[in-house]
C-alpha positions in Angstrom: 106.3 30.0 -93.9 104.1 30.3 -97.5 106.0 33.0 -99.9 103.7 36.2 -100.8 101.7 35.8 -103.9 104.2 36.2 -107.4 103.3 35.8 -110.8 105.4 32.8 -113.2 106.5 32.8 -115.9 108.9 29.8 -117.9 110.7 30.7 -120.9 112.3 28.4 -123.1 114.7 30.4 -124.8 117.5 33.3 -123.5 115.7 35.9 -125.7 112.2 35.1 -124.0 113.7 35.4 -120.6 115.0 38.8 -121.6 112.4 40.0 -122.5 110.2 39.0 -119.4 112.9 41.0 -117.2 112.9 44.1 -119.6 109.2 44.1 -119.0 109.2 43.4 -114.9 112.4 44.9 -114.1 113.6 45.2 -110.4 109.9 43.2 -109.8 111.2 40.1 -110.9 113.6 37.5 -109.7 115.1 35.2 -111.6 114.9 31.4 -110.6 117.5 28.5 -111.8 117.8 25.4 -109.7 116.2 27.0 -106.8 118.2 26.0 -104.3 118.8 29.7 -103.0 115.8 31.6 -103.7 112.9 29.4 -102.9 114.4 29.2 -99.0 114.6 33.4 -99.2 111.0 33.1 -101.0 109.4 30.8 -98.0 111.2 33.6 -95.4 109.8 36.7 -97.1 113.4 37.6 -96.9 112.2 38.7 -100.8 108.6 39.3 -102.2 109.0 39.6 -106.2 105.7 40.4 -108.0 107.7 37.9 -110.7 109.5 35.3 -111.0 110.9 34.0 -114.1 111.8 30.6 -113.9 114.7 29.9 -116.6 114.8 26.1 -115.9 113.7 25.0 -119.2 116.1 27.1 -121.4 118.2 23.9 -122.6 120.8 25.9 -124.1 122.3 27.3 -121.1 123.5 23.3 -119.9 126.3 21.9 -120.9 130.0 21.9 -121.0 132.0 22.6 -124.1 135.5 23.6 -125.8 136.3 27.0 -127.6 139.8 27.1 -128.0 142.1 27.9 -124.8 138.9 28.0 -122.8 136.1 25.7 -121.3 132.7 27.4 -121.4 130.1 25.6 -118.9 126.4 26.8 -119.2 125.1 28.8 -116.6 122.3 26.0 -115.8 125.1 23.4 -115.7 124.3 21.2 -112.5 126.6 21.2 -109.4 127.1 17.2 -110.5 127.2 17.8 -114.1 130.2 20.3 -113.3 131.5 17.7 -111.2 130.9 14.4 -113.7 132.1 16.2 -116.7 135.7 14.6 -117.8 136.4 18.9 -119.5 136.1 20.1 -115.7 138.3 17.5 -114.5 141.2 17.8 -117.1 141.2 21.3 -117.0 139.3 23.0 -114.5 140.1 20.6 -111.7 140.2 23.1 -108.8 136.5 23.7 -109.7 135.9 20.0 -110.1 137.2 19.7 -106.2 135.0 22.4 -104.9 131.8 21.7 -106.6 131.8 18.2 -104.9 131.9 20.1 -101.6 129.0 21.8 -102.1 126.0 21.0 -99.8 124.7 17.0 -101.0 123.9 15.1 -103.1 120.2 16.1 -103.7 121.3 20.3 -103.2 124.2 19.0 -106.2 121.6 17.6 -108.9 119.6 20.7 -108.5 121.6 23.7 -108.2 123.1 25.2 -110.7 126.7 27.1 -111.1 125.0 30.3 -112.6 122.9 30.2 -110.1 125.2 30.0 -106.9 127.4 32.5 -108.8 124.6 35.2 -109.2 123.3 34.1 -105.8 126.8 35.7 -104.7 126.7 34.1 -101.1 130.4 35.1 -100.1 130.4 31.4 -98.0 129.0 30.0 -101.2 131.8 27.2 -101.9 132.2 28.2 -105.7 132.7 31.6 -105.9 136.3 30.9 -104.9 137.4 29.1 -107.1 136.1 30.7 -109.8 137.8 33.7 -109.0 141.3 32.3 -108.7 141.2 30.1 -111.9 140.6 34.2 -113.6 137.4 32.7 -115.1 135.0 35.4 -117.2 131.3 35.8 -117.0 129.1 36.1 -119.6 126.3 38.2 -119.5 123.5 38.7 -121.9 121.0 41.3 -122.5 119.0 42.7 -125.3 121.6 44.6 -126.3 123.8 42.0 -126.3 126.7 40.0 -124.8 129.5 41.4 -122.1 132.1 39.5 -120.8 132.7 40.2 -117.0 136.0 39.6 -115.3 135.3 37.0 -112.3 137.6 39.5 -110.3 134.7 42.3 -111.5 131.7 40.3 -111.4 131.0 40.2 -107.4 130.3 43.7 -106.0 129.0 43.2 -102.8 127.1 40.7 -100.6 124.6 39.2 -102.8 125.5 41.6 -105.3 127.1 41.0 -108.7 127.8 42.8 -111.9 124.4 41.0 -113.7 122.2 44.1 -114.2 117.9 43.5 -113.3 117.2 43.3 -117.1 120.2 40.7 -117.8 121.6 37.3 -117.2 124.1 35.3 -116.5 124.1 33.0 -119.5 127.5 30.9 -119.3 130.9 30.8 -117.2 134.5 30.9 -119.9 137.6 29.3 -117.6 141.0 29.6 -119.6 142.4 26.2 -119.5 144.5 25.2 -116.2 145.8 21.7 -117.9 147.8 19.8 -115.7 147.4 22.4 -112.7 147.2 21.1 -109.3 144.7 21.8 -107.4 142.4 21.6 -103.7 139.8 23.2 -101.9 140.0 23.1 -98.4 137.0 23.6 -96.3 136.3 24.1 -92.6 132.9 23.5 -91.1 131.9 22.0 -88.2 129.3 19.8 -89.3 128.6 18.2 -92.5 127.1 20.2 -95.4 127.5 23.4 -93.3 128.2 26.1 -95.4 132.1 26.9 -95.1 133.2 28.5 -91.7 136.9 29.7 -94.2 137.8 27.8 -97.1 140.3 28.5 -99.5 140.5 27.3 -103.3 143.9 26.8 -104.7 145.8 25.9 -107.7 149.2 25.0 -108.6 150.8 25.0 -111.9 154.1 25.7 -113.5 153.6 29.0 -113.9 152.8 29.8 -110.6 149.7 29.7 -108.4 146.4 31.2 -107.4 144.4 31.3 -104.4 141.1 32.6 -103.4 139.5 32.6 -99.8 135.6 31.8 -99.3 133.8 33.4 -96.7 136.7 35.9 -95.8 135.2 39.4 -96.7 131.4 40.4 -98.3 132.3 38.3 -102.0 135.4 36.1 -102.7 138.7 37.5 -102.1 141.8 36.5 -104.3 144.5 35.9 -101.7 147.1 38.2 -103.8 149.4 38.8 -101.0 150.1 34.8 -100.8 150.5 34.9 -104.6 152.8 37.6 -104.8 154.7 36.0 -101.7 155.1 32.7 -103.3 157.2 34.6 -106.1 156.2 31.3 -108.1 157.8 29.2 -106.0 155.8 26.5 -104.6 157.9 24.7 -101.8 157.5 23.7 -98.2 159.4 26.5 -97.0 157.8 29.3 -99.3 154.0 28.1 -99.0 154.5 28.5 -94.9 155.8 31.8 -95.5 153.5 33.0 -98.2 150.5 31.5 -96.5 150.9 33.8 -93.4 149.7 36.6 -95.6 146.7 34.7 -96.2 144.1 37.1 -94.6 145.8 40.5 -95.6 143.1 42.8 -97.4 140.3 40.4 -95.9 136.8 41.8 -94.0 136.0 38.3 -92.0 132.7 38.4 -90.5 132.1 38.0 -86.8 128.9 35.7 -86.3 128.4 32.7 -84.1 130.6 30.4 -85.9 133.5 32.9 -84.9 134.7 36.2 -85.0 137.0 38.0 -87.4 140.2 37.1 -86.3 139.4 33.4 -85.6 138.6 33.2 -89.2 142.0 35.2 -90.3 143.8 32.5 -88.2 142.0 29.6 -89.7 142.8 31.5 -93.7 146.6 31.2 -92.7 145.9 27.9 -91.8 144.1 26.5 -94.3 146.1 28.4 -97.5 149.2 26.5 -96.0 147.2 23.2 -96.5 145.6 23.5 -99.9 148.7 24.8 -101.4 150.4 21.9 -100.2 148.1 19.8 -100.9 147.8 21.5 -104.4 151.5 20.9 -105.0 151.4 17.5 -104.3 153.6 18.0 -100.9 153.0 16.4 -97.8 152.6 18.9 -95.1 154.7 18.0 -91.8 152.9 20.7 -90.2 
């Protein structure tokens, strides 16, 4: 299908792109990689009289250090995130879900701002973003916010960015030596997740966060507060039981609700163990 007719317009800078929302408001949409809106564009699932292509705005790439944080560029490539030795040593849990995103040719185009403000709750890197207690930054022409990633996704396909603003950079607090794994249920390859569940170990606890278990991410904070900090054999079984407490699973044709709270309890119990370093007996 051919999208409706839109205007386009490429901005090189953050405070060009502002102001091309400020002027088109809720008429405009704003593109990154493109991997998510040109397939809703080509569906007239969304007709935007606008849209405002930030592809060319150089200083939103990148991965850098400020302090007790790593702050990755909002136009920061799915293999860029996953290539860059910063994201490995201190964001690995990130690191291990980014490489299960879609392939190869979907990873050297999308972007992590862009899958974040895309807000797909099945989207692989939402998760993880949300249990390593990452903040989002947001800028508009009044300035900079910093957005909680606990605070950031609203709704399905909804976040916290406002129509005249944008998502300009992703700060993780440094999770140095933390364990971590993503584990991801589909049934065929490069299917977006059916449940998976992003977890980290370190040793001051852990922190887990389900995909695709409720309209945006969920933070699994009954297995968290179950695990006491204790990351055994014995207490991740327990804990991970808890796994789908507080969740809103869909029902669709990949299976219903409670399938998918069977599989969380199923898969928290794995990438917890797998997080730690333990060998699950099952």
């Amino acid at each position: 299908m051919i999208p409706a007719t839109f205007d386009y317009v490429a901005p090189t800078s953050v405070v060009e792109a502002l102001a091309a929302l400020a002027e088109h408001g809720d008429d405009a949409k704003v593109m990154a990689g493109g991997q998510s809106l040109l397939p809703v564009l080509r569906m007239r699932l969304n007709a935007p009289e606008v849209v405002v292509d930030i592809g060319r705005i150089d200083e939103l790439r990148g991965v850098r250090e400020e302090g007790d944080a790593i702050v990755i560029g909002a136009l920061t490539t799915h293999h860029d995130v996953i290539a860059d030795p910063l994201v490995k040593e201190h964001a690995l849990l990130l690191h291990k879900a980014a490489v299960e995103v879609a392939d190869a040719q979907i990873r050297h185009r999308g972007t992590l701002g862009g899958a974040l403000a895309h807000a797909d709750p099945a989207g692989d890197l939402g998760a993880p973003i949300l249990a390593l207690d990452a903040e989002l930054v947001i800028a508009g022409q009044g300035g900079e916010r910093r957005v909680p990633a606990q605070e950031f996704f609203v709704d399905l396909f909804e976040t916290a960015v406002g129509d005249d603003e944008l998502l300009t950079a992703i700060r993780i607090p440094k999770h140095t030596g933390w364990g971590a794994h993503y584990e991801k249920f589909v049934r065929v390859a490069h299917q977006w997740p059916i449940v998976a569940v992003a977890a980290t170990v370190g040793a001051d606890g852990a922190a887990v966060a389900l995909t695709n278990m409720g309209s945006t991410p969920v933070r699994a904070s009954a297995v968290e507060q179950a695990l006491g900090g204790r990351v055994d054999d014995e207490s991740v079984r327990r804990a991970a039981a808890r796994a789908a407490e507080g969740t809103n699973p869909p029902s669709d044709l990949n299976g219903d609700a409670d399938y998918r709270r069977h599989l969380a309890t199923v898969l928290t119990r794995r990438a917890l163990l797998k997080a730690a370093g333990i060998e699950d007996g099952a």
